[in-house]
C-alpha positions as CSV (number, residue, x, y, z in Angstrom):
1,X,0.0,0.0,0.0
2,X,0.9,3.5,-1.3
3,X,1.1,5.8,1.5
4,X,-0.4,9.5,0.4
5,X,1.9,12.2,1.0
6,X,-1.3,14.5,1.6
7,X,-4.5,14.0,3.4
8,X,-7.6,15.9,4.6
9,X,-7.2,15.8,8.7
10,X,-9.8,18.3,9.8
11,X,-12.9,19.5,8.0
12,X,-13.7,22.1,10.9
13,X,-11.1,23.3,11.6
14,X,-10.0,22.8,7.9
15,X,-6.8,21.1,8.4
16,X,-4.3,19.2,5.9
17,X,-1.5,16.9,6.7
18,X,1.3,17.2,4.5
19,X,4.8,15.0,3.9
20,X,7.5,16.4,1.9
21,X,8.5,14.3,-1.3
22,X,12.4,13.5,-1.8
23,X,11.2,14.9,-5.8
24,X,10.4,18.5,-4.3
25,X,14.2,18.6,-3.3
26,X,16.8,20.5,-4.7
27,X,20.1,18.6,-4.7
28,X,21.0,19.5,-1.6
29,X,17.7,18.2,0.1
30,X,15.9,21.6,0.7
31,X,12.3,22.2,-0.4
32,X,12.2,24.3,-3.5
33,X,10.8,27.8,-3.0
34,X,8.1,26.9,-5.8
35,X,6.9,23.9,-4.0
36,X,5.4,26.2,-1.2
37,X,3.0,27.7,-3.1
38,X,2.0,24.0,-4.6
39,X,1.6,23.1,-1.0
40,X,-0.4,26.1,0.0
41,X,-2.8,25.6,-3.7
42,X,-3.1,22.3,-3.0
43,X,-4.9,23.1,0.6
44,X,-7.3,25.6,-1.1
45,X,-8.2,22.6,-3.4
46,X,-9.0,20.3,-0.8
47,X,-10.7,23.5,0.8
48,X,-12.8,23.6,-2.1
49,X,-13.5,20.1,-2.7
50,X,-14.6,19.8,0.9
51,X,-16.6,22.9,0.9
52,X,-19.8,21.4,-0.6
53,X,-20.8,17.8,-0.8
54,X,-20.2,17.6,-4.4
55,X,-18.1,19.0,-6.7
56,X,-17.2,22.4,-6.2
57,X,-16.8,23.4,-9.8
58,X,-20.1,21.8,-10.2
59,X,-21.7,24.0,-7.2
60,X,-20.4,27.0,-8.3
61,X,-21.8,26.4,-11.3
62,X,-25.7,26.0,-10.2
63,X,-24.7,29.6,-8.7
64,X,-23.8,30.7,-12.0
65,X,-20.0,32.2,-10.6
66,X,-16.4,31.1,-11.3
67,X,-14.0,32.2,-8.5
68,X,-10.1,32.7,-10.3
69,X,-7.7,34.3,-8.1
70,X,-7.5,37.7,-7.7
71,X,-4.4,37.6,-5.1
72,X,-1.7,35.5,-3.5
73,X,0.4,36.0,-0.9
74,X,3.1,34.0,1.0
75,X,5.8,34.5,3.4
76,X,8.5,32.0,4.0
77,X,9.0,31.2,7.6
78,X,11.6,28.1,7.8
79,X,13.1,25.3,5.3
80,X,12.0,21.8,5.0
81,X,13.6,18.6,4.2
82,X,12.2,15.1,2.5
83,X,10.3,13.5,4.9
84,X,9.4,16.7,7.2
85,X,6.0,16.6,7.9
86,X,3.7,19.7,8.4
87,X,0.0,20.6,8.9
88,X,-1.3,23.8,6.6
89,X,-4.5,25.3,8.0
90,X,-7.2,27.2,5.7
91,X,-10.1,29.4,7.4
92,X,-11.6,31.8,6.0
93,X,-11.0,35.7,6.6
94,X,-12.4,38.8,5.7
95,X,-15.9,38.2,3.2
96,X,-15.9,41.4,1.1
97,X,-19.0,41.8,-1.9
98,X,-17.3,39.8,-4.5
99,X,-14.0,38.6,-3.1
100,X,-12.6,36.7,0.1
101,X,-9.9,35.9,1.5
102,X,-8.4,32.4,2.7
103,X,-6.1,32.8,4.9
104,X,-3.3,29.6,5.0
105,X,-1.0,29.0,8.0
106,X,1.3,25.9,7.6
107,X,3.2,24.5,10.7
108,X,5.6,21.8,12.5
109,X,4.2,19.6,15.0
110,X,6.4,21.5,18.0
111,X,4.1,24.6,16.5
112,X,7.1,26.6,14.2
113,X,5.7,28.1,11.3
114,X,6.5,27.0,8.2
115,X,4.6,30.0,6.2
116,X,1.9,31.8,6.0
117,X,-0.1,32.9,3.3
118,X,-3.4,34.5,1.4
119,X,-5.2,33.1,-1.4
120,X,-7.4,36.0,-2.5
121,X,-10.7,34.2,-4.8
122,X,-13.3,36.6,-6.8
123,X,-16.4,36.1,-7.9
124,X,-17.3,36.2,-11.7
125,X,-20.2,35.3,-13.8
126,X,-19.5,32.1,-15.6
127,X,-19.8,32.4,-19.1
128,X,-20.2,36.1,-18.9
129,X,-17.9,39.1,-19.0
130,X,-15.0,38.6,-16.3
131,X,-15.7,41.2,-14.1
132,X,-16.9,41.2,-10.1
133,X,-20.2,39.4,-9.0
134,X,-21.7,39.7,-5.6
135,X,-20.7,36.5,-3.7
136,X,-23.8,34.4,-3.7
137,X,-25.8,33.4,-0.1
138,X,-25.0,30.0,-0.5
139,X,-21.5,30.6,-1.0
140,X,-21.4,32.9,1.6
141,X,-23.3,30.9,3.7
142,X,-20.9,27.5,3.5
143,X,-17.7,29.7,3.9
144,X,-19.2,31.7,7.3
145,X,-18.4,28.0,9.5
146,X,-14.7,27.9,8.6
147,X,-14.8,32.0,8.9
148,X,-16.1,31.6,12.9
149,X,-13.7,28.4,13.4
150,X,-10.9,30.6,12.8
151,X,-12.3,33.5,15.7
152,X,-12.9,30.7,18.5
């Protein structure tokens, strides 16, 4: 048996467990830079796919929206190595009228940080022109959870 190298933990808090890959290495066994932002997109994925019960591309298409990122952000806090394993946690922050943010906090299990970051979505009409949309009730009411997990 194949042991995954990433895995859902938490659904509330949103949590994923995360196990560096020898292939994410440079030669001298530190994690390239580019690999943190993999790590940190690949949390809002599993964010998303966990948000709703189905597919989230599928959801937020019954709402009519698309949600492309509008901003990233990520600050480097210490290396890793194959083998080191980390958690990243995503809740939700501030809910503007078409835009959110998620904000993404990886650390060690002794609690160091690893980074931190921001993954900035927007609303758009799918199919239409790509400009704002007001974040839909639905939406806003499946991301409010993760937004109060984060305050408590």
């Amino acid at each position: 048996m194949v042991e995954s190298y990433e895995r859902l933990a938490s659904r509330l808090p949103f949590q994923v467990r995360r196990r560096v890959r020898w292939s994410e290495c440079d030669p001298a066994g530190v994690v390239y830079t580019g690999k943190f932002v993999e790590f940190m997109l690949g949390a809002v994925n599993l964010f998303w796919a966990n948000l709703d019960e189905g597919s989230f591309r599928h959801f937020a298409g019954e709402l009519g929206i698309d949600t492309p990122c509008r901003g990233l952000q990520m600050d480097f806090r210490s290396a890793l190595w194959p083998d080191d394993e980390f958690t990243i946690n995503v809740h939700v922050g501030e809910i503007r009228t078409s835009s959110f943010d998620l904000e993404i906090r990886a650390l060690r299990d002794d609690g160091r940080e690893v980074f931190v970051g921001k993954f900035s979505p927007i609303c758009i009409p799918r199919g239409g022109p790509r400009q704002a949309a007001a974040i839909p009730d639905k939406l806003r009411e499946l991301l409010a959870p993760h937004q109060l997990a984060a305050e408590t």
